[in-house]
ZADO-1210 file (C-alpha; in nm, 4 decimals, padded with zeros to 6 digits):
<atoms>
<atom x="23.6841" y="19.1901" z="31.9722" code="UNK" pos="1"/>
<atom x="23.3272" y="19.0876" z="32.0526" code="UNK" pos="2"/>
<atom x="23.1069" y="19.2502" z="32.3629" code="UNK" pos="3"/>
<atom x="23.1637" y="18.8827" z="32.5387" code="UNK" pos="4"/>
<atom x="23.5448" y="18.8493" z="32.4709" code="UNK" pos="5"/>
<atom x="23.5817" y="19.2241" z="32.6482" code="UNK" pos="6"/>
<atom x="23.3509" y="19.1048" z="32.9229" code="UNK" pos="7"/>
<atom x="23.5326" y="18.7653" z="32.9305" code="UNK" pos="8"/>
<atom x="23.9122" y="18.9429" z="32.9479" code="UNK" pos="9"/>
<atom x="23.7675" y="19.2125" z="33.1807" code="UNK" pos="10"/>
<atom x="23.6853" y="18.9637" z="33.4474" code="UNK" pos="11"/>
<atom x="23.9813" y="18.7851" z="33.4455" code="UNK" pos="12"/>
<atom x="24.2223" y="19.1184" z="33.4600" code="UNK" pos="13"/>
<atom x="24.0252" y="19.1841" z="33.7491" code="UNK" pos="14"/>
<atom x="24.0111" y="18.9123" z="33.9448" code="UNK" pos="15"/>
<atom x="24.3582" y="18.9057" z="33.8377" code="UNK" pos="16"/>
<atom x="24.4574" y="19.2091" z="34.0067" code="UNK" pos="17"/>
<atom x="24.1984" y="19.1532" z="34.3158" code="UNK" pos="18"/>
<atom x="24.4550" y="18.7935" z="34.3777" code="UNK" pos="19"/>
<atom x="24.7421" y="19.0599" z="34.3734" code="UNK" pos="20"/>
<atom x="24.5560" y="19.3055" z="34.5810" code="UNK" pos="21"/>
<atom x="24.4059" y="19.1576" z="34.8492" code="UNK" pos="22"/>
<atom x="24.7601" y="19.0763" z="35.0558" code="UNK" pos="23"/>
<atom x="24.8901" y="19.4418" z="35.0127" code="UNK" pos="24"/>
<atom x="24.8769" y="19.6327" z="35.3563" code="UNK" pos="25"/>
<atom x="24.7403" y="19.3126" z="35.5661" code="UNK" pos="26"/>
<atom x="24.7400" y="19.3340" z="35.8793" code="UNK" pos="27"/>
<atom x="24.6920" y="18.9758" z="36.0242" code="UNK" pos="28"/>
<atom x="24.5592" y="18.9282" z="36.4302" code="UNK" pos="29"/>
<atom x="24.8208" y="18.7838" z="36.5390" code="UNK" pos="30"/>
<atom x="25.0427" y="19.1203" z="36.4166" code="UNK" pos="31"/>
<atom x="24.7859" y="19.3384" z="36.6039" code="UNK" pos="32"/>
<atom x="24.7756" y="19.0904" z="36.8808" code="UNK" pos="33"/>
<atom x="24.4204" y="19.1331" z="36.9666" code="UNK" pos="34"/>
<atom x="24.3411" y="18.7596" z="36.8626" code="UNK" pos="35"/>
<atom x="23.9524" y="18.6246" z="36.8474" code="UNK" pos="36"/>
<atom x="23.8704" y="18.3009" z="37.0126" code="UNK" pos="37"/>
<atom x="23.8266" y="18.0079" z="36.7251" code="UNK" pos="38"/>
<atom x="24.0306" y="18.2021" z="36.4720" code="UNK" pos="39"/>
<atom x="24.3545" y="18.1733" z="36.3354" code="UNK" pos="40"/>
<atom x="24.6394" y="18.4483" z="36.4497" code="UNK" pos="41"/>
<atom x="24.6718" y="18.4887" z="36.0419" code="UNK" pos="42"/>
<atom x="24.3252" y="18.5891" z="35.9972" code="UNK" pos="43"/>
<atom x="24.3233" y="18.9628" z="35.9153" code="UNK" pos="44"/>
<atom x="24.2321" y="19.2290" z="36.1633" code="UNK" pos="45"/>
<atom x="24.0804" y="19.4922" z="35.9739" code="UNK" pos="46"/>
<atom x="24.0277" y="19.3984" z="35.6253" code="UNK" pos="47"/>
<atom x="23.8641" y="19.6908" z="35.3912" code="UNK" pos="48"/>
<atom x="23.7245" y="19.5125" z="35.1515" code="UNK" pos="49"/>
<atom x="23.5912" y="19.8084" z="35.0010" code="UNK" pos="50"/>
<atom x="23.8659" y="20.0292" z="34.9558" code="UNK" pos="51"/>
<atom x="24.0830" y="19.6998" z="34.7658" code="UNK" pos="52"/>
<atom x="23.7728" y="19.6519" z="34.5457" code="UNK" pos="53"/>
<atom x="23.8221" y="19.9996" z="34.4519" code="UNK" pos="54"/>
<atom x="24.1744" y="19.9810" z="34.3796" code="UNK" pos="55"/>
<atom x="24.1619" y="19.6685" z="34.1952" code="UNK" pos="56"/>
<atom x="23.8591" y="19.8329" z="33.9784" code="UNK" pos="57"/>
<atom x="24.0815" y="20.0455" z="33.9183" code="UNK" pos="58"/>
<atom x="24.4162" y="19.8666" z="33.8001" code="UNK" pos="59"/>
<atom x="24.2045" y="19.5730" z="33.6407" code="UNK" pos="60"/>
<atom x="24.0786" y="19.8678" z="33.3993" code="UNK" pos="61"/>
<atom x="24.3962" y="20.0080" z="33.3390" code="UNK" pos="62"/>
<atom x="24.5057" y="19.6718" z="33.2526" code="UNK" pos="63"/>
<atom x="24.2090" y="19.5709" z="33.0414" code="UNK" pos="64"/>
<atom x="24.2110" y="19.8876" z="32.8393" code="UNK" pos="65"/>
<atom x="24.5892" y="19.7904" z="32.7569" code="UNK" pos="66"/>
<atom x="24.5383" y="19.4562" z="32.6515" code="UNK" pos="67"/>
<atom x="24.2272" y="19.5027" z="32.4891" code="UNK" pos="68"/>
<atom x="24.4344" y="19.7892" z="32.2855" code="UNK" pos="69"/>
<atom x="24.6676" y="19.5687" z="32.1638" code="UNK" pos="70"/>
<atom x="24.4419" y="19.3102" z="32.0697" code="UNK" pos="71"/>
<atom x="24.1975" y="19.5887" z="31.8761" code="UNK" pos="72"/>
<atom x="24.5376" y="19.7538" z="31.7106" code="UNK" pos="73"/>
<atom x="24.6782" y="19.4438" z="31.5929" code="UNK" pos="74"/>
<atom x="25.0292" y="19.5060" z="31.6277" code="UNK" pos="75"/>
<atom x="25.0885" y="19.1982" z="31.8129" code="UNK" pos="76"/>
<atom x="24.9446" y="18.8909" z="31.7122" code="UNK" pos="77"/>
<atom x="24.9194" y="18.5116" z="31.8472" code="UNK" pos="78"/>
<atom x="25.1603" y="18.4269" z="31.5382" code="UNK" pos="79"/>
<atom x="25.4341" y="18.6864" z="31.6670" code="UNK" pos="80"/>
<atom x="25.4192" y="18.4889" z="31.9740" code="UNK" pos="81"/>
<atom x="25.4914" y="18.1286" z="31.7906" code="UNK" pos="82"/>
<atom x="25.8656" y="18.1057" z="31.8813" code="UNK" pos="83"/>
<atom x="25.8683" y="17.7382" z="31.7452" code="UNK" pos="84"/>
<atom x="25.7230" y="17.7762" z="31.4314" code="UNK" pos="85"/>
<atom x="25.3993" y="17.5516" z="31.5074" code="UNK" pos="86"/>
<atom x="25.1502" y="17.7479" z="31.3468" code="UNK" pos="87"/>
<atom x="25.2616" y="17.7004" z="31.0146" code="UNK" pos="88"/>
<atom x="25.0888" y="17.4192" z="30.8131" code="UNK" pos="89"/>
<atom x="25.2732" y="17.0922" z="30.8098" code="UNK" pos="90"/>
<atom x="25.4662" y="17.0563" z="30.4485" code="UNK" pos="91"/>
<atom x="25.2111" y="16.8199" z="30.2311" code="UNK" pos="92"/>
<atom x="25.3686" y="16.4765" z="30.1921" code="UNK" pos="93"/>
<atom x="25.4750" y="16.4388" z="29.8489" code="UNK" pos="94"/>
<atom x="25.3565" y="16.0990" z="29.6646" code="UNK" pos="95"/>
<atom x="25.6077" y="16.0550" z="29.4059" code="UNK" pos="96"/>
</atoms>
C-alpha cells in the first residue's frame, strides 16, 4: 500500500469513527434545561470536543491498523469479495 493510500484510508477511518463518536454521552440544552436565547434546545450543553477527538484518534487507529493489515497480508482480496462472478473476463465470442 502506498504512503497516500494509508493517508487516504486513515482519514476516512477517522472521520469515520469521529461521525460515530461525536453523539455518544451528549448532553443536549434542552436535557440540562439551561437553554441559550437564539439556540435550539438540541444544541449540546457541554460538548468536549477534545476529549472525543482523542477517543476517535484513538479507535480510527485501531481500525486503520486492522484494515490496513489485511490489505498488506493479502488474505482477503477484492476478488474474494466478487459474489457474482463479475470480475472474471467475459468468454471471447467465438467466430465460427
Amino acid at each position: 500500500m502506498a504512503i497516500t493510500s494509508a493517508l487516504v484510508l486513515y482519514a476516512v477511518c477517522w472521520f469515520m469513527t469521529l461521525f460515530v463518536v461525536l453523539p455518544i454521552g451528549l448532553r443536549t440544552q434542552g436535557d440540562v434545561g439551561e437553554i441559550e436565547p437564539g439556540t435550539h434546545a438540541g444544541a449540546p450543553a457541554d460538548l468536549s470536543m477534545k476529549r472525543k477527538f482523542l477517543w476517535t484518534t484513538v479507535a480510527g487507529t485501531v481500525i486503520w491498523a486492522i484494515i490496513s493489515a489485511i490489505i498488506i497480508w493479502g488474505g482477503i482480496s477484492v476478488r474474494d469479495l466478487d459474489w457474482f462472478d463479475r470480475m472474471d473476463p467475459p468468454a471471447a465470442a467465438t467466430t465460427g
